[in-house]
FIDOTI-118595 format. One record per atom (N, C-alpha, C, O): residue number from 1; residue in one letter; atom name; x, y, z. Coordinates in steps of 0.02 Angstrom, whole numbers, plus 50000, padded with zeros to 5 digits. Example, Ala and Ser with C-alpha at 12.3 -4.5 7.8 and 13.67 -1.06 7.14 Angstrom:
BEGIN
+-----+---------+-------+-------+-------+-------+
: num : residuo : atomo :    px :    py :    pz :
+-----+---------+-------+-------+-------+-------+
:   1 :       A :     N : 50660 : 49716 : 50390 :
:   1 :       A :    CA : 50615 : 49775 : 50390 :
:   1 :       A :     C : 50660 : 49835 : 50390 :
:   1 :       A :     O : 50712 : 49834 : 50423 :
:   2 :       S :     N : 50642 : 49888 : 50354 :
:   2 :       S :    CA : 50684 : 49947 : 50357 :
:   2 :       S :     C : 50645 : 50002 : 50394 :
:   2 :       S :     O : 50670 : 50057 : 50402 :
+-----+---------+-------+-------+-------+-------+
This chain:
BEGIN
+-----+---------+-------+-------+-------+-------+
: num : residuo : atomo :    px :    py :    pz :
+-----+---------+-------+-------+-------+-------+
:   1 :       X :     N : 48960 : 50461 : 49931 :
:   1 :       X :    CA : 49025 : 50463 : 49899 :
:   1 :       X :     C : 49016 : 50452 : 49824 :
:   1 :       X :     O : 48990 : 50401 : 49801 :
:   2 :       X :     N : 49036 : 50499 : 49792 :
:   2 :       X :    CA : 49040 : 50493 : 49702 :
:   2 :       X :     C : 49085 : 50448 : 49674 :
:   2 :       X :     O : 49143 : 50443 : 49696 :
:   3 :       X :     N : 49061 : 50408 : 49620 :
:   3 :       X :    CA : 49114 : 50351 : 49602 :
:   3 :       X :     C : 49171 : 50411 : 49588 :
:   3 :       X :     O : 49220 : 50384 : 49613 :
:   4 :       X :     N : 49186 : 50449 : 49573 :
:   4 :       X :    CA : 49261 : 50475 : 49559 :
:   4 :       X :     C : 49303 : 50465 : 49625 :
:   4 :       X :     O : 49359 : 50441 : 49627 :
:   5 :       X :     N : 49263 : 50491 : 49684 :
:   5 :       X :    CA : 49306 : 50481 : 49735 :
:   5 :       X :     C : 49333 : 50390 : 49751 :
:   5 :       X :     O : 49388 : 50375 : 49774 :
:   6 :       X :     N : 49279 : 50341 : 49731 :
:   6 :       X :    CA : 49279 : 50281 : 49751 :
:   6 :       X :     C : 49326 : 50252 : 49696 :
:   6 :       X :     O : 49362 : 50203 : 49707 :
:   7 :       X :     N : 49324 : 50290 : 49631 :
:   7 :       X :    CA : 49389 : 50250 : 49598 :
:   7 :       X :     C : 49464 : 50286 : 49623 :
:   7 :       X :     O : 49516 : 50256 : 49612 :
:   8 :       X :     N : 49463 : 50350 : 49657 :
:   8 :       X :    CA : 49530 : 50372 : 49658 :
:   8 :       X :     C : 49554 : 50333 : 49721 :
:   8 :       X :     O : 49611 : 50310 : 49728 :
:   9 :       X :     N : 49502 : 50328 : 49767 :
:   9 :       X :    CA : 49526 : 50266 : 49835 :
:   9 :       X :     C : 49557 : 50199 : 49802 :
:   9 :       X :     O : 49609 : 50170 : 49820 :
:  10 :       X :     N : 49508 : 50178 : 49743 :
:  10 :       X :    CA : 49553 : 50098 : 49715 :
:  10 :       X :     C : 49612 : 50126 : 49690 :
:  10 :       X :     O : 49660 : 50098 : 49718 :
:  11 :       X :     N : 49630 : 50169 : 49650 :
:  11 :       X :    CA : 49693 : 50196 : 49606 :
:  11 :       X :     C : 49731 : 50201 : 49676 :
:  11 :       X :     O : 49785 : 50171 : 49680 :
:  12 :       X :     N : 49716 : 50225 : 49711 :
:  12 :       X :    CA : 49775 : 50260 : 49794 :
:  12 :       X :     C : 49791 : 50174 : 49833 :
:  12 :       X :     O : 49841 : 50161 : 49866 :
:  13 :       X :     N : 49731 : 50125 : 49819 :
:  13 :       X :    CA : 49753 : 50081 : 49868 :
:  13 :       X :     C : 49786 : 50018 : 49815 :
:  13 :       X :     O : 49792 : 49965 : 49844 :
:  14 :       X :     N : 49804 : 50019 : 49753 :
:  14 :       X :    CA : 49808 : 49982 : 49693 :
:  14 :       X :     C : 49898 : 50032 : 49690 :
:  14 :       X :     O : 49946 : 49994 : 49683 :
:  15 :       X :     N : 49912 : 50091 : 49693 :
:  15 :       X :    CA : 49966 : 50127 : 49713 :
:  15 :       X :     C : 50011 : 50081 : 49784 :
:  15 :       X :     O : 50059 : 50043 : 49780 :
:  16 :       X :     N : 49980 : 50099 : 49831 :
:  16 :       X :    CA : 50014 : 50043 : 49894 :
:  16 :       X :     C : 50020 : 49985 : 49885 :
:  16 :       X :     O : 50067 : 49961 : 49916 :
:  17 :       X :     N : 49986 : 49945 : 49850 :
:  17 :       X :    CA : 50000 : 49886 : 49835 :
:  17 :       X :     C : 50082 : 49865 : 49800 :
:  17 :       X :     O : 50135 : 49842 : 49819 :
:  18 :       X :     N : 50050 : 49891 : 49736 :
:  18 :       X :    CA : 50122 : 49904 : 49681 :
:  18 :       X :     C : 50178 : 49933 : 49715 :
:  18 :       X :     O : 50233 : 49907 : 49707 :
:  19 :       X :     N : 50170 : 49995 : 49759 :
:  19 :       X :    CA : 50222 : 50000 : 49788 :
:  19 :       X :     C : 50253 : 49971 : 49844 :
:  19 :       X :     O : 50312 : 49980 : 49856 :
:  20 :       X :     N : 50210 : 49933 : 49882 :
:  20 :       X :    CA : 50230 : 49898 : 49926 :
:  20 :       X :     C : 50271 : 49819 : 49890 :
:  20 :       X :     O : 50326 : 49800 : 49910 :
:  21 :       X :     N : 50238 : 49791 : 49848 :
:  21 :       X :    CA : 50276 : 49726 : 49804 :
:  21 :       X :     C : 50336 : 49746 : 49772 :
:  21 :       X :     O : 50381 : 49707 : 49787 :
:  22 :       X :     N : 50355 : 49791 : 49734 :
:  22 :       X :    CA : 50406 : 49847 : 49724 :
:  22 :       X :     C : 50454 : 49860 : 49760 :
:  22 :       X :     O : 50510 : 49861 : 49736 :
:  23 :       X :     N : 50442 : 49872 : 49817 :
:  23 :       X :    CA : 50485 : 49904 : 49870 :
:  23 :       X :     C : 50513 : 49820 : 49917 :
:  23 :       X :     O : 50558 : 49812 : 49958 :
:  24 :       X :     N : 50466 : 49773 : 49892 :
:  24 :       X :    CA : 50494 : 49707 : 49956 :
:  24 :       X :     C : 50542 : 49680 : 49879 :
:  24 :       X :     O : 50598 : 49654 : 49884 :
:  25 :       X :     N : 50525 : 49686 : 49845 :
:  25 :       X :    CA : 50557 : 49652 : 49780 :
:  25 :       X :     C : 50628 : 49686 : 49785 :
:  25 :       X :     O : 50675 : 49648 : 49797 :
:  26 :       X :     N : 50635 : 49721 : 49780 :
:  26 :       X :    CA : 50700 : 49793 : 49791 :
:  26 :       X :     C : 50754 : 49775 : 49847 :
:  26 :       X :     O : 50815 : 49771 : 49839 :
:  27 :       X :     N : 50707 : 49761 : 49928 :
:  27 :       X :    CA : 50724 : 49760 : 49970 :
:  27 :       X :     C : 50765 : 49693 : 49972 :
:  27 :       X :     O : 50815 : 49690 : 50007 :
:  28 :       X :     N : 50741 : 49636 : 49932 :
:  28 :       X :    CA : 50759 : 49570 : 49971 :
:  28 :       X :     C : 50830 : 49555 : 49928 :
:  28 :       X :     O : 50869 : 49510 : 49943 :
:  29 :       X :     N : 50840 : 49616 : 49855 :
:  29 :       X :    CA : 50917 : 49630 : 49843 :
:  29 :       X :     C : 50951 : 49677 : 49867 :
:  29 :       X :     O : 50989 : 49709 : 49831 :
:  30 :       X :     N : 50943 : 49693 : 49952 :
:  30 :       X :    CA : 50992 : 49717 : 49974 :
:  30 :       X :     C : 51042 : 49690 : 50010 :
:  30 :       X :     O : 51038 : 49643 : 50050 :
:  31 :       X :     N : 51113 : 49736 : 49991 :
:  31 :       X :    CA : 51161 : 49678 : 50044 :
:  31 :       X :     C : 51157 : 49658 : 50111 :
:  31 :       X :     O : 51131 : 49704 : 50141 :
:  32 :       X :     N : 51169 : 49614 : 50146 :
:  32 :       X :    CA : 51187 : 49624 : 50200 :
:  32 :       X :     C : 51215 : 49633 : 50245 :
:  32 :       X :     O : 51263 : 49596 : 50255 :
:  33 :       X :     N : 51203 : 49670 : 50280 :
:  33 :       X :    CA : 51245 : 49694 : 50334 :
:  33 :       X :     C : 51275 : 49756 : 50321 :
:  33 :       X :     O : 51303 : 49797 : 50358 :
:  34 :       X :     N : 51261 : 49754 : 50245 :
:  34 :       X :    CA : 51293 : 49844 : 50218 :
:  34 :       X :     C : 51303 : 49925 : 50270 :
:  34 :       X :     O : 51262 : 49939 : 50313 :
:  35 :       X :     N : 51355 : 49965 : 50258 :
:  35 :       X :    CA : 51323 : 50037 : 50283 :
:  35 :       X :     C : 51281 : 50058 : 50268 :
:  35 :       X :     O : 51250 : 50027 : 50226 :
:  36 :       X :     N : 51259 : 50106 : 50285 :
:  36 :       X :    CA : 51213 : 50168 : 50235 :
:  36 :       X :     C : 51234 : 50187 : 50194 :
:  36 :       X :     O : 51190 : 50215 : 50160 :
:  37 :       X :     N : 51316 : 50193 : 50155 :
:  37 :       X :    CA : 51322 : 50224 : 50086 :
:  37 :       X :     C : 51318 : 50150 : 50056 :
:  37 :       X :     O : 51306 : 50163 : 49997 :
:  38 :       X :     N : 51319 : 50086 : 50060 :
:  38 :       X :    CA : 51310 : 50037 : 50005 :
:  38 :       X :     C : 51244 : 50022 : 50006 :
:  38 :       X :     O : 51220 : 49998 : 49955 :
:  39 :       X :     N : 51209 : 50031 : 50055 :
:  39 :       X :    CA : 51124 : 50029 : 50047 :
:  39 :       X :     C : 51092 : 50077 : 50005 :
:  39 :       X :     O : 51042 : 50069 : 49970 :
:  40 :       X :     N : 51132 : 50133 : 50013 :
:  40 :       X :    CA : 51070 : 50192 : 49997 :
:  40 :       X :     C : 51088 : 50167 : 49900 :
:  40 :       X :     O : 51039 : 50162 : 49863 :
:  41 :       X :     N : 51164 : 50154 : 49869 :
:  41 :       X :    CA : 51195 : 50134 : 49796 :
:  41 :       X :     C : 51160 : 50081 : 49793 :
:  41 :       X :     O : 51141 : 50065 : 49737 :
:  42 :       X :     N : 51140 : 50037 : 49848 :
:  42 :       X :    CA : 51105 : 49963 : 49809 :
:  42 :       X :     C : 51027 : 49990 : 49795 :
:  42 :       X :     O : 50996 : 49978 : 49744 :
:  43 :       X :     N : 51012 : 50015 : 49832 :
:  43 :       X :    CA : 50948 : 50053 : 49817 :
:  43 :       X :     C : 50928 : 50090 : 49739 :
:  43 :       X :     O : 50888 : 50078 : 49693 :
:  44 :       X :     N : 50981 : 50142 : 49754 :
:  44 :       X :    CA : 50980 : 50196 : 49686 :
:  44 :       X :     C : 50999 : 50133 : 49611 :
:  44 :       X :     O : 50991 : 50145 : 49551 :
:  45 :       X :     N : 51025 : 50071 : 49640 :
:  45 :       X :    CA : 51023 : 50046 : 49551 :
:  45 :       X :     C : 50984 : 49972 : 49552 :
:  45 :       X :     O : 50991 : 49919 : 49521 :
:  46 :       X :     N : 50934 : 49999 : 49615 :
:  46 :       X :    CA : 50878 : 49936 : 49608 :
:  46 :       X :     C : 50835 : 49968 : 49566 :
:  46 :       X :     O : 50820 : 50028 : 49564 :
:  47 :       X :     N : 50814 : 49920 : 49532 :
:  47 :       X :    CA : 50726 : 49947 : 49484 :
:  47 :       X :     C : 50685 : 49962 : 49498 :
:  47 :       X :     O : 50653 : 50013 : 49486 :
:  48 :       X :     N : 50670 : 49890 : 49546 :
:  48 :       X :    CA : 50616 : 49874 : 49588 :
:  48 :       X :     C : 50618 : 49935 : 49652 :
:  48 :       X :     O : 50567 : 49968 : 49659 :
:  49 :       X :     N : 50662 : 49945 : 49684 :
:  49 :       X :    CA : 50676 : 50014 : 49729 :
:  49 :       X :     C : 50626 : 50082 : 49700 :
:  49 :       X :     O : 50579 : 50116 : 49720 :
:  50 :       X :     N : 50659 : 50079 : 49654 :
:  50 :       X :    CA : 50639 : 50145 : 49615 :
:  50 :       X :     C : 50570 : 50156 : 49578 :
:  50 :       X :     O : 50534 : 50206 : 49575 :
:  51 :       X :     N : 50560 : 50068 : 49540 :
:  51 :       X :    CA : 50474 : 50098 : 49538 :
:  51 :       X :     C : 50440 : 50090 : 49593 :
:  51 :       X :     O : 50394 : 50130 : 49606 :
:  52 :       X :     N : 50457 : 50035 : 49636 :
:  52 :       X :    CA : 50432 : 50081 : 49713 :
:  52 :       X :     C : 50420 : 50142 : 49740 :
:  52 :       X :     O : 50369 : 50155 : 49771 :
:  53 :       X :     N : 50487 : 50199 : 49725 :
:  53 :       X :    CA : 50472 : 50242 : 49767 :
:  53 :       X :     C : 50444 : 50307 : 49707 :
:  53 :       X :     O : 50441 : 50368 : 49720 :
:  54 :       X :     N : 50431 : 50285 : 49664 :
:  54 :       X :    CA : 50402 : 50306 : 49600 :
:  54 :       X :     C : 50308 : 50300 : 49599 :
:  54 :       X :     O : 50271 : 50335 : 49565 :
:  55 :       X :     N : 50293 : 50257 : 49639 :
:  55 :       X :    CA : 50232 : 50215 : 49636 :
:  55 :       X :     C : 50212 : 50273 : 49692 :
:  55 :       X :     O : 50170 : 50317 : 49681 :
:  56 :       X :     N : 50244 : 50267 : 49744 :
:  56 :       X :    CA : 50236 : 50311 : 49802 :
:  56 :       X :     C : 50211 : 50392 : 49792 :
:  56 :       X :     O : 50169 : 50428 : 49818 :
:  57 :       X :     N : 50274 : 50400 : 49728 :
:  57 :       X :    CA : 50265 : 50479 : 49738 :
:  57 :       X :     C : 50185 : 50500 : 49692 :
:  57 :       X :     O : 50147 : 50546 : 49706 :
:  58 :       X :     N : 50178 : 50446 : 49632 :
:  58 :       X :    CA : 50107 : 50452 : 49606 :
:  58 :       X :     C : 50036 : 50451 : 49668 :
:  58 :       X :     O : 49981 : 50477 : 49659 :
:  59 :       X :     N : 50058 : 50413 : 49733 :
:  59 :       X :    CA : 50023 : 50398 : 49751 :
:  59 :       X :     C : 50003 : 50472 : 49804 :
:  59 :       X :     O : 49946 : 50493 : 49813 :
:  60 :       X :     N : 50036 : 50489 : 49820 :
:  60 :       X :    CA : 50056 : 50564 : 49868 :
:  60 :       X :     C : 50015 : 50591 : 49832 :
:  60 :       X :     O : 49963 : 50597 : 49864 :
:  61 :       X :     N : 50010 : 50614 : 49778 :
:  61 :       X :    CA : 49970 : 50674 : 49730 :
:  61 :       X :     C : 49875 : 50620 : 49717 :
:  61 :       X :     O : 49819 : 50646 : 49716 :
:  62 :       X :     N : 49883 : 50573 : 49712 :
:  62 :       X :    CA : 49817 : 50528 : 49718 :
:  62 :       X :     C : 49785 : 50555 : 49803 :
:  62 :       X :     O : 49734 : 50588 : 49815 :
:  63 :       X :     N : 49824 : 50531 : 49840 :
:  63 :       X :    CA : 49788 : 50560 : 49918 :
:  63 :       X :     C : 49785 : 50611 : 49917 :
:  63 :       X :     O : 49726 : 50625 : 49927 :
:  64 :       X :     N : 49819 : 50665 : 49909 :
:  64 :       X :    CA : 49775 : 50758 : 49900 :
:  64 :       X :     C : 49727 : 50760 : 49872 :
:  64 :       X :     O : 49686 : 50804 : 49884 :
:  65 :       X :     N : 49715 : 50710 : 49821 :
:  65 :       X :    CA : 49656 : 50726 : 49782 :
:  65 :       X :     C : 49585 : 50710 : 49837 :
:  65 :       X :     O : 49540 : 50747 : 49854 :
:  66 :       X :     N : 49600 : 50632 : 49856 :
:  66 :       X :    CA : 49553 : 50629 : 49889 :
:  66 :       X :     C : 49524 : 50671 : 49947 :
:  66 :       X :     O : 49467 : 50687 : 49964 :
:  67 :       X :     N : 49612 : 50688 : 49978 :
:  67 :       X :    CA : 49594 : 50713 : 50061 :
:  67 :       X :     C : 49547 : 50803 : 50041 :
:  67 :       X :     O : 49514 : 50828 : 50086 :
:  68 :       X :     N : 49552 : 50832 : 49983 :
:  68 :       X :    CA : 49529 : 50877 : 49955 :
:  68 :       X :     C : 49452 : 50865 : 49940 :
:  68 :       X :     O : 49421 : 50914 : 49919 :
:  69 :       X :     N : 49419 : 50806 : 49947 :
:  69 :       X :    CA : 49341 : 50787 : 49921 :
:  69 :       X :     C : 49325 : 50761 : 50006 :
:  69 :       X :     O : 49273 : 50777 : 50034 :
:  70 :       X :     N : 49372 : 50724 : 50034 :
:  70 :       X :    CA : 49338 : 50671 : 50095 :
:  70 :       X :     C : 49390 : 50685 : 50169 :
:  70 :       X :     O : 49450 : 50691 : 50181 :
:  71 :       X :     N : 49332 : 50686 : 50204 :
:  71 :       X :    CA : 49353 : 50712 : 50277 :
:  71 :       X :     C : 49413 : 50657 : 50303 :
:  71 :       X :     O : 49405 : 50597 : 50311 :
:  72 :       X :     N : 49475 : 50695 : 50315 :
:  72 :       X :    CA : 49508 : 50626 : 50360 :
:  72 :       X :     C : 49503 : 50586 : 50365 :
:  72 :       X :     O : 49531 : 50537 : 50340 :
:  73 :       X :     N : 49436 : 50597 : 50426 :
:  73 :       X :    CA : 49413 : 50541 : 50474 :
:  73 :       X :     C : 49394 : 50485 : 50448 :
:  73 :       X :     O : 49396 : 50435 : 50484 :
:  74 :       X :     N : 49368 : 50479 : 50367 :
:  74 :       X :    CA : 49336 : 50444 : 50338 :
:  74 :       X :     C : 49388 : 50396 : 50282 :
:  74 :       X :     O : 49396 : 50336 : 50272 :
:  75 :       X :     N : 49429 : 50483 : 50241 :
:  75 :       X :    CA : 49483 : 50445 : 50200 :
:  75 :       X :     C : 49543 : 50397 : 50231 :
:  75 :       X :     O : 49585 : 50372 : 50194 :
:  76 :       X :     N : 49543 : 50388 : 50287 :
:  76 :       X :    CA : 49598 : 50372 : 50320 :
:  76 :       X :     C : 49577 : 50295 : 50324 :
:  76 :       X :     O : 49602 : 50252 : 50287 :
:  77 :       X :     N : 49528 : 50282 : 50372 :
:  77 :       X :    CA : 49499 : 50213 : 50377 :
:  77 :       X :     C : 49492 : 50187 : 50310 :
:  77 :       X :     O : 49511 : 50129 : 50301 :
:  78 :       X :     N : 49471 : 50216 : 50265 :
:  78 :       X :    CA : 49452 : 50165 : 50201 :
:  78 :       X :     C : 49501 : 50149 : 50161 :
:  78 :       X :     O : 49492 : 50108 : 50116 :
:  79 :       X :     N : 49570 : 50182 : 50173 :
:  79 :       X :    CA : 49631 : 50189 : 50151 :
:  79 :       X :     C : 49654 : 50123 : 50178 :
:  79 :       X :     O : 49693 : 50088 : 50146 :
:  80 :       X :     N : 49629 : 50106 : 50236 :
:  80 :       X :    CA : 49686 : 50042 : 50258 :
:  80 :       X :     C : 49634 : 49984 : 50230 :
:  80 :       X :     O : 49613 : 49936 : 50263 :
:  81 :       X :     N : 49623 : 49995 : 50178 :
:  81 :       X :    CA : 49594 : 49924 : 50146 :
:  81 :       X :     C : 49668 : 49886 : 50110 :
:  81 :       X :     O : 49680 : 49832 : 50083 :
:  82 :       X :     N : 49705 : 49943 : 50126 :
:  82 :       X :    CA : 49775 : 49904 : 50063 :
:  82 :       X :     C : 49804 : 49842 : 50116 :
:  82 :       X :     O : 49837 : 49797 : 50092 :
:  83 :       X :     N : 49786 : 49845 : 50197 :
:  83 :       X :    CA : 49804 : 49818 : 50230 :
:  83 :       X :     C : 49791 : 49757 : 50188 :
:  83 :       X :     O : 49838 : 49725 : 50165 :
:  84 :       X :     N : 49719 : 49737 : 50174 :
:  84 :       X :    CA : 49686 : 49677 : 50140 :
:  84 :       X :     C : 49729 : 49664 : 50075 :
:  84 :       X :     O : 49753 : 49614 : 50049 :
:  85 :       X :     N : 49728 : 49700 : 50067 :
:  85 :       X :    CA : 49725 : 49705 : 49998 :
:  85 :       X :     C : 49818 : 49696 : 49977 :
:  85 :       X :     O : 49844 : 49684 : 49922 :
:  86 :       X :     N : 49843 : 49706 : 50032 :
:  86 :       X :    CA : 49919 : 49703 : 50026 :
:  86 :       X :     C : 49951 : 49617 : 50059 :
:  86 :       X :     O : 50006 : 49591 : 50048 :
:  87 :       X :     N : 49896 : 49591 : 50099 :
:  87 :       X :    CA : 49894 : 49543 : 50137 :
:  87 :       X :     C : 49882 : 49481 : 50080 :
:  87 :       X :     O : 49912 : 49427 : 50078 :
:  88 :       X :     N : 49842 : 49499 : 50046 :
:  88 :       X :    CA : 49823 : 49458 : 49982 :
:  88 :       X :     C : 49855 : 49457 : 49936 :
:  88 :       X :     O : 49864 : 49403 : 49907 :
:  89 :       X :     N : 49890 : 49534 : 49907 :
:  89 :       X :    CA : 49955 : 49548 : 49852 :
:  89 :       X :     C : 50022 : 49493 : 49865 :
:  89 :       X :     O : 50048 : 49457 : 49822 :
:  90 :       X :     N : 50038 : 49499 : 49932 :
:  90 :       X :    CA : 50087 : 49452 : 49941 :
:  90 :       X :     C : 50090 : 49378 : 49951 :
:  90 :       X :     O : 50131 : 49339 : 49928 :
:  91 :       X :     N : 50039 : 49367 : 49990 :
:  91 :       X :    CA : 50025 : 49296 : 49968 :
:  91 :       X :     C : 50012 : 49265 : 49871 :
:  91 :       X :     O : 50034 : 49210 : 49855 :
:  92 :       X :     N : 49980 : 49304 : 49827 :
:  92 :       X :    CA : 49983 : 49276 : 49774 :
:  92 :       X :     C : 50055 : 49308 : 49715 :
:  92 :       X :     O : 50076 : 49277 : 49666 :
:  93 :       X :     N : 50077 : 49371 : 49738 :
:  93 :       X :    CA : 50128 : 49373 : 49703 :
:  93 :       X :     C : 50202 : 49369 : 49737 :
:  93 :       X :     O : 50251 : 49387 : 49705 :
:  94 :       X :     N : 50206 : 49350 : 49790 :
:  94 :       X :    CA : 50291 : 49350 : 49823 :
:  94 :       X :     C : 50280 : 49269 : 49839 :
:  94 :       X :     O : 50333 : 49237 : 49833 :
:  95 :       X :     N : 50219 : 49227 : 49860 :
:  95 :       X :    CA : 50198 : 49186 : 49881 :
:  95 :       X :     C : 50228 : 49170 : 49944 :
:  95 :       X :     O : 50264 : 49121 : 49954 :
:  96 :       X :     N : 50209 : 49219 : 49991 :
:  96 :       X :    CA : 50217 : 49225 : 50048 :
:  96 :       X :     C : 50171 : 49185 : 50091 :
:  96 :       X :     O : 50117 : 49169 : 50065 :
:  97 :       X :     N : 50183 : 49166 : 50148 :
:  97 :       X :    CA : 50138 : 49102 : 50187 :
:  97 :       X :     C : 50104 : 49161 : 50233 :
:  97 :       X :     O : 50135 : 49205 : 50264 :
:  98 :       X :     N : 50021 : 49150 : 50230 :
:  98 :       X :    CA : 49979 : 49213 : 50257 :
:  98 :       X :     C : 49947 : 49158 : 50305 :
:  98 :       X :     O : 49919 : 49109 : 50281 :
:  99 :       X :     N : 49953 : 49171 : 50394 :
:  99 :       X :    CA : 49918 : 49124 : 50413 :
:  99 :       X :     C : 49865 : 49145 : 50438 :
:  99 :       X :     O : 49853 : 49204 : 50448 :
: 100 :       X :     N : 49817 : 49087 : 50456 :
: 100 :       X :    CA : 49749 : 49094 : 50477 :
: 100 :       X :     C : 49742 : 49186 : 50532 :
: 100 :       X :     O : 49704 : 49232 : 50513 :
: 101 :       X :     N : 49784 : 49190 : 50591 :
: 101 :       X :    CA : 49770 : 49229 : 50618 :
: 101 :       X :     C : 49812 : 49303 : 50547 :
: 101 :       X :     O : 49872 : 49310 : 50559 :
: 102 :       X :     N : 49800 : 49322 : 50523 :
: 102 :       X :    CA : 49837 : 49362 : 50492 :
: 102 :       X :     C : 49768 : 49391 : 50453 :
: 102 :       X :     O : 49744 : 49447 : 50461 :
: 103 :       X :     N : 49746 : 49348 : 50417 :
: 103 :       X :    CA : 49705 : 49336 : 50360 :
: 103 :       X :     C : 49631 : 49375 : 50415 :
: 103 :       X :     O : 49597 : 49423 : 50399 :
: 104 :       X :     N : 49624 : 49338 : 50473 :
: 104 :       X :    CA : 49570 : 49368 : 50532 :
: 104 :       X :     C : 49582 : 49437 : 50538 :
: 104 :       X :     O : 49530 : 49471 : 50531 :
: 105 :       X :     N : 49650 : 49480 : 50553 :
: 105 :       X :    CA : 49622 : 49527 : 50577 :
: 105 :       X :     C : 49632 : 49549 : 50496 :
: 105 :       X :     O : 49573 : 49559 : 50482 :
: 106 :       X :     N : 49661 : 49560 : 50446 :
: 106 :       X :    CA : 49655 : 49583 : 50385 :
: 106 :       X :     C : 49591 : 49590 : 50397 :
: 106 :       X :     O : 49578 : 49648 : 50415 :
: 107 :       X :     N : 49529 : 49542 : 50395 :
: 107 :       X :    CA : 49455 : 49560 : 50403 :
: 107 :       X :     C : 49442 : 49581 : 50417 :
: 107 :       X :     O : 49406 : 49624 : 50390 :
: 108 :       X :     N : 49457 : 49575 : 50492 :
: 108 :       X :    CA : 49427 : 49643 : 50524 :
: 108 :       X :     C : 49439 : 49700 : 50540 :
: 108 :       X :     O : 49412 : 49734 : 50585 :
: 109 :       X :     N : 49483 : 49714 : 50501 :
: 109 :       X :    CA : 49532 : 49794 : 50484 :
: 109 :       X :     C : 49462 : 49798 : 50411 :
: 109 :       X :     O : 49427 : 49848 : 50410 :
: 110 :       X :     N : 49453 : 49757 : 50369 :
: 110 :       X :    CA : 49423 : 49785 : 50318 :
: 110 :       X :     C : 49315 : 49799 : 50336 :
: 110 :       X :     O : 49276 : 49838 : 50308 :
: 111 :       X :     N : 49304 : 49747 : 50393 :
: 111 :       X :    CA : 49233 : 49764 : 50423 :
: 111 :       X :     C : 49235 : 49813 : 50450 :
: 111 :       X :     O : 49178 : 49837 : 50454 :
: 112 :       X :     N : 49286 : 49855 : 50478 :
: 112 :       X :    CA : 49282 : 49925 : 50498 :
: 112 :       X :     C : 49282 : 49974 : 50452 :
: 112 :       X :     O : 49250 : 50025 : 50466 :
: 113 :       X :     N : 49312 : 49970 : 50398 :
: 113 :       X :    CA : 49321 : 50018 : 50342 :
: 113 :       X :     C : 49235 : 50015 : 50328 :
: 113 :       X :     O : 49197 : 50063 : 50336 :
: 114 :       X :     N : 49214 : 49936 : 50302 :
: 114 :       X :    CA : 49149 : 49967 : 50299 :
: 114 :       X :     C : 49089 : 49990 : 50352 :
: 114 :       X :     O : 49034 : 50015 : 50340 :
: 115 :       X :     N : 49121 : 49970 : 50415 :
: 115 :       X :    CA : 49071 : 50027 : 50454 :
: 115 :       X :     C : 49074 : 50115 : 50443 :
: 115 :       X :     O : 49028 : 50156 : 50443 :
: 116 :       X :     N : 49150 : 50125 : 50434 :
: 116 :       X :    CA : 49171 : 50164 : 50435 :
: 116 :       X :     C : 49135 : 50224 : 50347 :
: 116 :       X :     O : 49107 : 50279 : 50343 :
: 117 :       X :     N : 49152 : 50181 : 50306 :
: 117 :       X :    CA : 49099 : 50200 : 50251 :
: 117 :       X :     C : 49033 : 50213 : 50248 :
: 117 :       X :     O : 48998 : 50251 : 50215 :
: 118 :       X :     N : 49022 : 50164 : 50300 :
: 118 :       X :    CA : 48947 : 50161 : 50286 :
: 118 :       X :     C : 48917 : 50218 : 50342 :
: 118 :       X :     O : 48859 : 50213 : 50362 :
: 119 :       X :     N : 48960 : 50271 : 50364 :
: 119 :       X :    CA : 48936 : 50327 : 50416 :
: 119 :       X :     C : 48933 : 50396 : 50348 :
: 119 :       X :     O : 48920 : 50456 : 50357 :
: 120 :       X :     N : 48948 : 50365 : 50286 :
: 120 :       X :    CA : 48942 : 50421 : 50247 :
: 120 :       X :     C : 48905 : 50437 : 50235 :
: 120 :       X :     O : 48903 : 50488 : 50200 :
+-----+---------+-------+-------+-------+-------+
């Protein structure tokens, strides 16, 4: 694997991150109990909503790039490193409580990625 491909995987999984913190940031000013037309308006004049789904759409054109250099089978597994990596985002920036069993399989979602790499 060429570092270009290995930095566009960090840029694609550094994308899910941001958009995932984005999108819970967005989410936790929604009303409650709202319809779908006051959800979809609390949405459209959230920020956080929007560079969420902004983060997303950069990120869509980042995965063609890759899935265009790396087989599926391969881009797919190494992709769910954001699992980790999103598991860790929220615990230090929402300061979300990550417990022991959480943090375990995060691991071992990420020891597979590197088996999974390491078949390259």
């Amino acid at each position: 694997m060429t570092l270009t491909i290995v930095l566009w995987f960090i840029l694609s999984i550094v994308c899910d991150v941001v958009g995932q913190l984005c999108l819970k940031l967005g989410a936790d000013k929604l009303p409650d109990g709202g319809n779908w037309r006051e959800m979809a308006t609390a949405l459209g004049r959230s920020g956080w909503a929007l560079a969420g789904i902004a983060t997303y759409v950069a990120e869509f054109f980042i995965w063609l790039r890759i899935l265009a250099e790396v087989p599926l089978s391969i881009a797919f597994p190494i992709a769910s490193l954001n699992f980790l990596a999103i598991t860790f985002a929220s615990a230090v920036f929402l300061g979300e409580r990550v417990g022991s069993r959480q943090w375990l399989g995060a691991c071992f979602i990420t020891c597979g990625v590197v088996i999974v790499a390491g078949t390259v």
